[in-house]
Structures are given as structure tokens and as C-alpha cells.
TORKOL-4160 file (C-alpha; in steps of 0.2 Angstrom, whole numbers, padded with zeros to 4 digits, m for minus):
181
<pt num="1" X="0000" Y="0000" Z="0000"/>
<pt num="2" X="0007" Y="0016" Z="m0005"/>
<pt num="3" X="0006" Y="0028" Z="0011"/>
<pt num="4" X="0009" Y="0047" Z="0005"/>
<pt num="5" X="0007" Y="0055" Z="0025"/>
<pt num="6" X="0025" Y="0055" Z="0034"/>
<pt num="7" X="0032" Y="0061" Z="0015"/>
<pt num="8" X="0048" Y="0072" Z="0020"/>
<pt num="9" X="0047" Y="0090" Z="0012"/>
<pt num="10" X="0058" Y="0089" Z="m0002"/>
<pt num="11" X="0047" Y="0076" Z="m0010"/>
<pt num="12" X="0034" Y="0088" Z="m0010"/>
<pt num="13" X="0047" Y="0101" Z="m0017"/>
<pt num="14" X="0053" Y="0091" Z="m0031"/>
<pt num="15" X="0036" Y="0085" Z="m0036"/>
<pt num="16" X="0030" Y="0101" Z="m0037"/>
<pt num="17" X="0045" Y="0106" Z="m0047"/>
<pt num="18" X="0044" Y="0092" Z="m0060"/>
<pt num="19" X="0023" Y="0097" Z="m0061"/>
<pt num="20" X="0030" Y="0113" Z="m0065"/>
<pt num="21" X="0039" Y="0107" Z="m0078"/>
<pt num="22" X="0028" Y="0098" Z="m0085"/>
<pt num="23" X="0014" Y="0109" Z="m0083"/>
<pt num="24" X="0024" Y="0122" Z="m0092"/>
<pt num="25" X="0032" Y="0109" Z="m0106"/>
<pt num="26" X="0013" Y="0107" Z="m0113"/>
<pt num="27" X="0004" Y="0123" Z="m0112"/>
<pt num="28" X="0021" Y="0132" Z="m0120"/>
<pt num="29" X="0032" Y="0116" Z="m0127"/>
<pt num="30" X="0047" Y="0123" Z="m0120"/>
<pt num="31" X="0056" Y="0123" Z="m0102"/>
<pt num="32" X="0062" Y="0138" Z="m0094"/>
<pt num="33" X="0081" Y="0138" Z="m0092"/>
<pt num="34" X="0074" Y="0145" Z="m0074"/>
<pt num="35" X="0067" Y="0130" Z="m0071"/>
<pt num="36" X="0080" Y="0118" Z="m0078"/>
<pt num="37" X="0098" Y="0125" Z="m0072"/>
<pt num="38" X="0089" Y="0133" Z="m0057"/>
<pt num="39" X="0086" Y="0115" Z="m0051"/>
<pt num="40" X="0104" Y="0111" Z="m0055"/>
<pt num="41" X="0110" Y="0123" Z="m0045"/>
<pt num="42" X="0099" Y="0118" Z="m0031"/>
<pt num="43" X="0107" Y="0098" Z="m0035"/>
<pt num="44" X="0124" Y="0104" Z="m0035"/>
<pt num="45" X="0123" Y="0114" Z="m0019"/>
<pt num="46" X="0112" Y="0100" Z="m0009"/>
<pt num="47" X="0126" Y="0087" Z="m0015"/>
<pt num="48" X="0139" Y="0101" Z="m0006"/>
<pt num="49" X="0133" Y="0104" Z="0010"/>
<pt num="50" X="0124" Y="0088" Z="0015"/>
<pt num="51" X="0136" Y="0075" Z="0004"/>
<pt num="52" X="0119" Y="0066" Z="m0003"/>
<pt num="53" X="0108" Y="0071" Z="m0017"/>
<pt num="54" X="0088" Y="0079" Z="m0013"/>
<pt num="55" X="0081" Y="0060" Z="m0011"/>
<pt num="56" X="0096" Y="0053" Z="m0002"/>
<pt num="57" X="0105" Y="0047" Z="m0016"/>
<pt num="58" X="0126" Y="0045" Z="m0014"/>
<pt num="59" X="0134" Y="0061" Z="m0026"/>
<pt num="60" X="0140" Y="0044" Z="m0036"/>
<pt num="61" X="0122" Y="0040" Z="m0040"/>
<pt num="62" X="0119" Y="0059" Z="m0042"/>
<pt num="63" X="0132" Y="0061" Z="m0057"/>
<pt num="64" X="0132" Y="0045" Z="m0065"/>
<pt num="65" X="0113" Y="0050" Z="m0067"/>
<pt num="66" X="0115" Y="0067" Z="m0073"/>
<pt num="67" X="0130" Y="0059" Z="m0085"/>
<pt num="68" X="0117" Y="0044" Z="m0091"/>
<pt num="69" X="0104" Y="0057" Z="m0094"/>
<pt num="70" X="0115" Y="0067" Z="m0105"/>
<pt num="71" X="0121" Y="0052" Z="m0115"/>
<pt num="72" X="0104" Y="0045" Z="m0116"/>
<pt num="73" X="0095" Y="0063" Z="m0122"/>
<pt num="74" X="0108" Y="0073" Z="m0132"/>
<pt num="75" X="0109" Y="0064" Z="m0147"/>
<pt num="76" X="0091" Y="0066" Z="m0148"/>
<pt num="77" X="0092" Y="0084" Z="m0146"/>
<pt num="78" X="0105" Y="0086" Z="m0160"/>
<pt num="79" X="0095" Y="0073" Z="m0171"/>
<pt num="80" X="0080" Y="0086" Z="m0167"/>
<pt num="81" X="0070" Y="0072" Z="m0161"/>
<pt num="82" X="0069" Y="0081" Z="m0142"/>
<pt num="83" X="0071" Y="0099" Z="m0136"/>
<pt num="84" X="0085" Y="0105" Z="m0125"/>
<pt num="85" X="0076" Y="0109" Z="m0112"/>
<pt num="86" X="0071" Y="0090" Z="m0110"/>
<pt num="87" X="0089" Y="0086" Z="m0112"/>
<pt num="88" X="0093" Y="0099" Z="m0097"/>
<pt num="89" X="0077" Y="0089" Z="m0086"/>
<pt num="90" X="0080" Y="0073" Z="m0086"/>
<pt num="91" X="0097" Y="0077" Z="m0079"/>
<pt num="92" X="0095" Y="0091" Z="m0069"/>
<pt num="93" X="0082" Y="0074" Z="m0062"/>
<pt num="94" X="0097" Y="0062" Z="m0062"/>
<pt num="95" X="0106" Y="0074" Z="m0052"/>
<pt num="96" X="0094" Y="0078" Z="m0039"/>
<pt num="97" X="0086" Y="0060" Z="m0036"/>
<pt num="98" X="0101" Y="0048" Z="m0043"/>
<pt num="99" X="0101" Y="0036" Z="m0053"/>
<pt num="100" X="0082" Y="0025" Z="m0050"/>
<pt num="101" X="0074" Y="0042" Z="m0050"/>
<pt num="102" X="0081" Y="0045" Z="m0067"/>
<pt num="103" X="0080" Y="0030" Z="m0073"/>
<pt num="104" X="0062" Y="0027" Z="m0070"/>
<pt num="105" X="0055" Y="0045" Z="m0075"/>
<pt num="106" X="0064" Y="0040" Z="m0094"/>
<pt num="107" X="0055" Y="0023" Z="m0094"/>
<pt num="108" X="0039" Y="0030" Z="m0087"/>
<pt num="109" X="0040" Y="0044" Z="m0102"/>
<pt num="110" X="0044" Y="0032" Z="m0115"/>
<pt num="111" X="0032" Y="0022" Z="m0112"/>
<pt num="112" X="0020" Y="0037" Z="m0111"/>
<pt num="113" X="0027" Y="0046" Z="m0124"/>
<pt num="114" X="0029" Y="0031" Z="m0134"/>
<pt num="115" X="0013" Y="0023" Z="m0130"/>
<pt num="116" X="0001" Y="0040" Z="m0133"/>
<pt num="117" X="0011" Y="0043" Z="m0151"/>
<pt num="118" X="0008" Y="0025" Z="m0156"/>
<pt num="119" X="m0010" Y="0028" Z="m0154"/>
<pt num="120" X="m0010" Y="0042" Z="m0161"/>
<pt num="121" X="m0002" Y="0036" Z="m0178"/>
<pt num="122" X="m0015" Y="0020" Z="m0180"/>
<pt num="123" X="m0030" Y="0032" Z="m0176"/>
<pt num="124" X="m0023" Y="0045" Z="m0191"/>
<pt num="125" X="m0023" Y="0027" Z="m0199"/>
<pt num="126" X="m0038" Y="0021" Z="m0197"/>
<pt num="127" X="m0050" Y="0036" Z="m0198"/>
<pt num="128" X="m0052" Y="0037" Z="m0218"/>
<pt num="129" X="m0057" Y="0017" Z="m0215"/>
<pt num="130" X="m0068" Y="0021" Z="m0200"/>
<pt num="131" X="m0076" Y="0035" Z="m0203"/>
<pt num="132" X="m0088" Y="0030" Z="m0215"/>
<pt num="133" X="m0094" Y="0016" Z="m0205"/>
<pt num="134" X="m0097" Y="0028" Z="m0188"/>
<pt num="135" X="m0106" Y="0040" Z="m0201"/>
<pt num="136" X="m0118" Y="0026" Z="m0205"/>
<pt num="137" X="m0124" Y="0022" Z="m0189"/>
<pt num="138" X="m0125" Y="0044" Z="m0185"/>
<pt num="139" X="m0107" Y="0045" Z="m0176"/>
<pt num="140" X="m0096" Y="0060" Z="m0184"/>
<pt num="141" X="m0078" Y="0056" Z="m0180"/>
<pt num="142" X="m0067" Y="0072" Z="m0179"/>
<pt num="143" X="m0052" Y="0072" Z="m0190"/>
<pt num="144" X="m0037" Y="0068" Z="m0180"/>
<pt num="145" X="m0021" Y="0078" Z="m0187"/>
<pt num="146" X="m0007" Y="0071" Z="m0195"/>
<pt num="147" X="0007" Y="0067" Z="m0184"/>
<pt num="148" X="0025" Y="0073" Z="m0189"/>
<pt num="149" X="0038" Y="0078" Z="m0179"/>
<pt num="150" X="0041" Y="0083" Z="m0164"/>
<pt num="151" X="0023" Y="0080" Z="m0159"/>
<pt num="152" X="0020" Y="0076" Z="m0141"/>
<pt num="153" X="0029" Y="0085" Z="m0125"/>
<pt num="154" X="0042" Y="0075" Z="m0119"/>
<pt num="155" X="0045" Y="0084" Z="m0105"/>
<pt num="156" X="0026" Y="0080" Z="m0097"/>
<pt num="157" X="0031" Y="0063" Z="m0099"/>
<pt num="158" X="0047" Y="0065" Z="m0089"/>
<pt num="159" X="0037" Y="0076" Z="m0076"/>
<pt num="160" X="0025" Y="0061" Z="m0072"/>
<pt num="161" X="0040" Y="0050" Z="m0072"/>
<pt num="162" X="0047" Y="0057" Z="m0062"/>
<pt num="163" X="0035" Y="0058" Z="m0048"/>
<pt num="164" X="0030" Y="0040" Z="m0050"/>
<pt num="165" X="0049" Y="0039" Z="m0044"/>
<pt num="166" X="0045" Y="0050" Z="m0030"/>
<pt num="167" X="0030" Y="0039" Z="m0025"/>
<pt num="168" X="0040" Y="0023" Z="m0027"/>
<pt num="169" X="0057" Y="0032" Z="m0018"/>
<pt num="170" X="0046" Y="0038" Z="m0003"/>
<pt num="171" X="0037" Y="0021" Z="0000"/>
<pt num="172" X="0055" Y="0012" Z="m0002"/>
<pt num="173" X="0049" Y="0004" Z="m0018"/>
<pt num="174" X="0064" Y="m0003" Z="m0026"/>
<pt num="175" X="0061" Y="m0005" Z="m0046"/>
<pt num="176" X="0080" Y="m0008" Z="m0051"/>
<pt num="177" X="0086" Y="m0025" Z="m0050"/>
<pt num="178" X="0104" Y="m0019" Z="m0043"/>
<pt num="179" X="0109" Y="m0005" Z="m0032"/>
<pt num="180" X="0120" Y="0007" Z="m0036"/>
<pt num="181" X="0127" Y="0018" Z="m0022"/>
């Protein structure tokens, strides 16, 4: 049973950080700098005065995320595939939660991400074919837009992600088969 009462305050801080984020990545579909290097500067000076990331993570954790985040998201950016400022989140995510904070936010959002575009693409598929038939029985389907590019905000993705991790981290939920501090 997941218990969200004895939840210690930075929880709440970066869960309410990571809504803003992704709050802000789908209304706009871009993430403040303010936002993203604010909470790195807020990571890096938690790792120097208390020696442990926001969630307890070991500063090993914290920069092996933040370096893993990097390698995992900047190719994307350069292929244009992903924004910077989701680049700049999911680390500035690794590096204040660690490494199963990070790594769970990226598999929650690809999934989500993943999952939503999918959809999407077989519905813009299908709706020539379908259409038609839900005409005949009085049902008017609306035309759904073509996906290209960059179409859905990654960053919404990570947000939710990322506080799936923070649900998990609070209640001592493990999801990674190893440890790593």
C-alpha cells in the first residue's frame, strides 16, 4: 500500500518542481532555463553541503545519473528528435534524485510518450477506414491531425515519471534489479 502522510518535504518540493515542468512543457512546449539550471544549481549545492543528493542518493548516484541522462538525451536533441530543455530535465532529475529516479522518469515517459504517439499514428490510420462506417450508424468522428515531428511533449512525460519515482522512492519501492550507491 502506497502511504503518501510521513512524506519528508523535499518530496513535495521536487514533485512540485517536476509538475511545474511539465505543466509548463505542454501549455508552452518549452522549459524555462529557470526552471532547468535553477534546479541544478539547487542539486549541486544539496550534494555540497549535505554530501547526498535531494532523495538521499550518494553524489555517485547523483552524477552517474546526470552523465546517463546526458548520453541518453543529447543525441536526440542534435537529431531534433527532443528539445533541450528535456535534455537539461531529465538530468537536472538524475542529479537531484540519482540514478532509479532517473531511470524510472525516462521509462515511465517512454512508455507514455511512446505509447500516446503510437496511438495516435493508428487512429490517423484508421480514420479514412472508420469514418464511414461511424457515419452510417450517426457517429461524426473528428479528423485527427497528422502526426510529424516533434509532436508530443516529452517533458510531461518525464514530469509524471518522475514523480511515479518519487511515490515509489518515498514508500521504499525498489524497481531496479541492482543497487547502485
Amino acid at each position: 500500500m502506497i502511504i503518501l502522510t510521513a512524506v519528508p518535504i523535499q518530496y513535495w518540493i521536487l514533485g512540485g518542481w517536476a509538475i511545474a515542468c511539465g505543466g509548463y512543457d505542454l501549455a508552452v512546449r518549452r522549459i524555462p532555463n529557470a526552471l532547468t539550471l535553477g534546479a541544478h544549481g539547487g542539486a549541486l549545492t544539496m550534494l555540497a553541503v549535505t554530501g547526498q543528493g535531494w532523495l538521499g542518493a550518494s553524489p555517485s548516484s547523483c552524477f552517474a545519473a546526470w552523465v546517463l541522462a546526458l548520453v541518453l538525451t543529447v543525441p536526440a536533441w542534435v537529431l531534433k528528435l527532443l528539445g533541450a530543455g528535456d535534455a537539461k530535465l531529465l538530468a537536472a532529475m538524475g542529479l537531484a534524485g540519482g540514478m532509479e529516479a532517473m531511470l524510472v522518469a525516462y521509462a515511465v515517459a517512454g512508455l507514455l510518450v511512446g505509447g500516446t504517439a503510437i496511438v495516435w499514428m493508428m487512429a490517423y490510420r484508421w480514420e479514412p477506414l472508420m469514418a464511414p462506417q461511424l457515419a452510417r450508424i450517426g457517429i461524426n468522428a473528428p479528423t485527427i491531425p497528422e502526426p510529424k515531428g516533434r509532436m508530443l511533449p516529452f517533458g510531461l512525460g518525464l514530469a509524471i515519471g518522475f514523480v511515479v519515482a518519487l511515490v515509489l522512492l518515498a514508500n521504499r519501492i525498489s524497481v531496479l534489479p541492482f543497487q547502485f550507491d
